[in-house]
Structures are given as structure tokens and as C-alpha cells.
C-alpha positions in Angstrom: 25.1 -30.5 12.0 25.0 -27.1 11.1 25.1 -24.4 13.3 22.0 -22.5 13.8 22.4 -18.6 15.6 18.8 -17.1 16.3 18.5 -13.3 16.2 17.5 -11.1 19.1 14.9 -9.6 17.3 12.2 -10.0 14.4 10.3 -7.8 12.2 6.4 -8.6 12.4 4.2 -7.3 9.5 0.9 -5.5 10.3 -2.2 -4.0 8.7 -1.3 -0.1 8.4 -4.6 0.7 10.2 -6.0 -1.3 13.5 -8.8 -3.7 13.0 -11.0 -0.9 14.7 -10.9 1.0 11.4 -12.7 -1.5 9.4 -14.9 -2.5 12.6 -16.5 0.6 12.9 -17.6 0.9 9.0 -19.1 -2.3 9.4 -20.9 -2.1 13.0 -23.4 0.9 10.9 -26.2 -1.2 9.3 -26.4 1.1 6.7 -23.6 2.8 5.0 -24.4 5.9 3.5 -22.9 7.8 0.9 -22.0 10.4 3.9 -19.9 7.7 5.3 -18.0 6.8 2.7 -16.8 10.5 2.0 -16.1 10.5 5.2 -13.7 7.6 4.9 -12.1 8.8 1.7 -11.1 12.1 4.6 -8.0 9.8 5.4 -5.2 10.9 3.6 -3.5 7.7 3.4 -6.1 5.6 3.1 -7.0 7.9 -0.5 -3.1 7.8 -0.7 -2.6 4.0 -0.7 -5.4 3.6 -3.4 -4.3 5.4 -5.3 -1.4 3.9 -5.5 -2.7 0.6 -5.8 -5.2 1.6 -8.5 -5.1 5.0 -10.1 -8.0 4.5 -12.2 -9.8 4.0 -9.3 -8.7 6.8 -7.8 -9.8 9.2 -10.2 -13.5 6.9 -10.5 -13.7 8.4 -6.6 -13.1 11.7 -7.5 -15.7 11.8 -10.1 -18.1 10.8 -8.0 -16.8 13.5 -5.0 -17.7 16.3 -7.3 -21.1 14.6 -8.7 -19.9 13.9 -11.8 -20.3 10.3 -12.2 -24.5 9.7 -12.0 -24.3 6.0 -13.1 -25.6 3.8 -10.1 -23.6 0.9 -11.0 -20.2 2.4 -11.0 -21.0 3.6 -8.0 -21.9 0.9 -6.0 -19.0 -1.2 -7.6 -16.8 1.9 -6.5 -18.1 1.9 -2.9 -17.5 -2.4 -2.9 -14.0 -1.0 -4.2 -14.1 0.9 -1.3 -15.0 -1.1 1.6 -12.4 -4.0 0.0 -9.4 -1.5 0.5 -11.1 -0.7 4.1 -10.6 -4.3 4.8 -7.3 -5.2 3.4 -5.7 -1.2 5.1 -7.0 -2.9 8.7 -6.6 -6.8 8.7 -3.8 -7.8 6.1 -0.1 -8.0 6.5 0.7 -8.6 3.3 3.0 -6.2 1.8 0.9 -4.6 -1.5 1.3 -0.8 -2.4 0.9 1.4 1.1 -1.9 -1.3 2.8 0.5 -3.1 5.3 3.2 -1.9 7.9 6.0 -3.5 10.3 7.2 -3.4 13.1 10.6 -4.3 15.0 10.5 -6.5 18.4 13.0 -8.3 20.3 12.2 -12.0 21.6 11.8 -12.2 25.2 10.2 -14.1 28.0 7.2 -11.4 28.3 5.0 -10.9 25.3 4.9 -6.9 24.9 4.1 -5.8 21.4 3.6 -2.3 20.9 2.6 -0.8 17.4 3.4 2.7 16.7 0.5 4.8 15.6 0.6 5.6 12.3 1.8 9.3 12.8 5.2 7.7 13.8 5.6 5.8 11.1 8.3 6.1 8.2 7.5 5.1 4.8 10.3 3.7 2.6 9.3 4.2 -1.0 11.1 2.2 -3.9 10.3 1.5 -7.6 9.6 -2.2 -8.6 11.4 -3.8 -11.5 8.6 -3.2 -14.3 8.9 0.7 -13.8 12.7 0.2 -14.0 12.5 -1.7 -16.9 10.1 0.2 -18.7 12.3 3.5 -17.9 15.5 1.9 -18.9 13.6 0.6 -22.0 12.5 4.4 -22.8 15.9 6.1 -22.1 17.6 3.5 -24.1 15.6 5.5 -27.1 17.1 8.5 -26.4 20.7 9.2 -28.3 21.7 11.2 -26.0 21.6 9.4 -23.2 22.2 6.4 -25.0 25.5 7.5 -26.3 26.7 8.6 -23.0 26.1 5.2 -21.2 28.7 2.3 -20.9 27.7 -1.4 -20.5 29.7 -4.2 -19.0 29.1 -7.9 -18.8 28.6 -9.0 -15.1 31.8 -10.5 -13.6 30.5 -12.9 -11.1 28.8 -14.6 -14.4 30.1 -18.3 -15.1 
């Protein structure tokens, strides 16, 4: 048999927001336009769509200033909306800024405490299409190109 060590600890993914964020959009049986702006006041919550959709992003801020006057982009901006509302409050699942963990250590007592946002350090890092892409598009440039030394990987077989 193998030997099997457990750690002391375990990292437990989380919504960034609480599941009273998306509660208290929905508990108003009417959501005005008013609310919405109100909504897009949270800095990360307009910083994580943006990130997750850009074009988005600037279809908001079209509509902000009163620039955009056709009703159905706007209602399929504000269902845009409310779906990044729910995923910022009740998914874990790592995408863009939407999700959070948090560190705990097993015990006989259940205590999980979640640090409010405020506390919380983001750790940024590029994915491998952007690397790709940029290696692709220095790779054009002589001089970088000239300057730059490849190897074959030695752990290769």
C-alpha cells in the first residue's frame, strides 16, 4: 500500500462577493435602470467584467453616458448584467476576477471565516494564449529576434 500523508490545511474556493450581493438585486420586484447604475458603483464588480468581456464593458459605458438608445441592447446588456451579479456571488469557479479562496486548517470545530473583500490580495498572471500570441509578435521583430537564444529542453526523451 501506498502511503497516504493528509495536510493540515486546505484552500476552499469562494464566490468573491457573499450570496447577499445577488439576494438583494433580486428581492426588488422591479429593477430599474437606477439600480443597475447603482450596481455598476462597485469597482470590482465593473473591474471583473471587464476583464471577462471588454466589449461588454465598453456596451455599459455607452449606455452610462446615454449614448446607446437601442432597447434591445439594453436589455440584453442588463441580462449581461444580472448574469455577472450571479456568477460574482454564488460561483467558485475560478474565471477572470469572479471567484476567491481562502486558506483553513482541518480541525474538530467547523470555523470558517472569509475575509471581506477589502483584505483580499489579487494575484494576477497571463494565460498561455496572451503568451503565445506575444511571443508570436516579438518573434517578428529583428531586433529582438536576433538577440534571443533557443535551446532544446533537456528533460525531453
Amino acid at each position: 500500500l501506498i502511503p497516504y500523508n493528509i495536510f493540515n490545511s486546505y484552500c476552499l474556493r469562494t464566490p468573491l462577493f457573499s450570496f447577499s450581493f445577488i439576494q438583494e438585486i433580486y428581492s426588488k420586484s422591479n429593477i430599474e435602470d437606477a439600480d443597475y447604475f447603482e450596481l455598476l458603483k462597485n469597482k470590482q464588480f465593473v473591474e471583473a467584467i471587464f476583464i471577462a468581456s471588454p466589449e461588454l464593458y465598453s456596451q455599459i459605458k455607452k449606455w452610462r453616458k446615454g449614448k446607446l438608445k437601442d432597447q434591445r441592447k439594453i436589455e440584453k446588456i442588463k441580462f449581461s448584467i444580472l448574469k455577472y451579479a450571479a456568477r460574482i456571488s454564488t460561483r467558485p469557479t475560478p474565471f477572470g476576477l469572479f471567484a476567491s479562496c481562502a486558506i483553513g486548517r482541518f480541525s474538530k470545530e467547523i470555523n470558517i471565516e472569509l475575509k471581506s473583500i477589502e483584505d483580499h490580495k489579487r494575484i494576477t498572471r497571463f494565460d498561455m494564449s496572451f503568451l503565445s500570441s506575444l511571443v508570436s509578435q516579438l518573434l517578428k521583430v529583428n531586433e529582438i529576434k536576433d538577440h534571443l537564444k533557443f535551446y532544446p529542453n533537456t528533460s525531453l526523451y
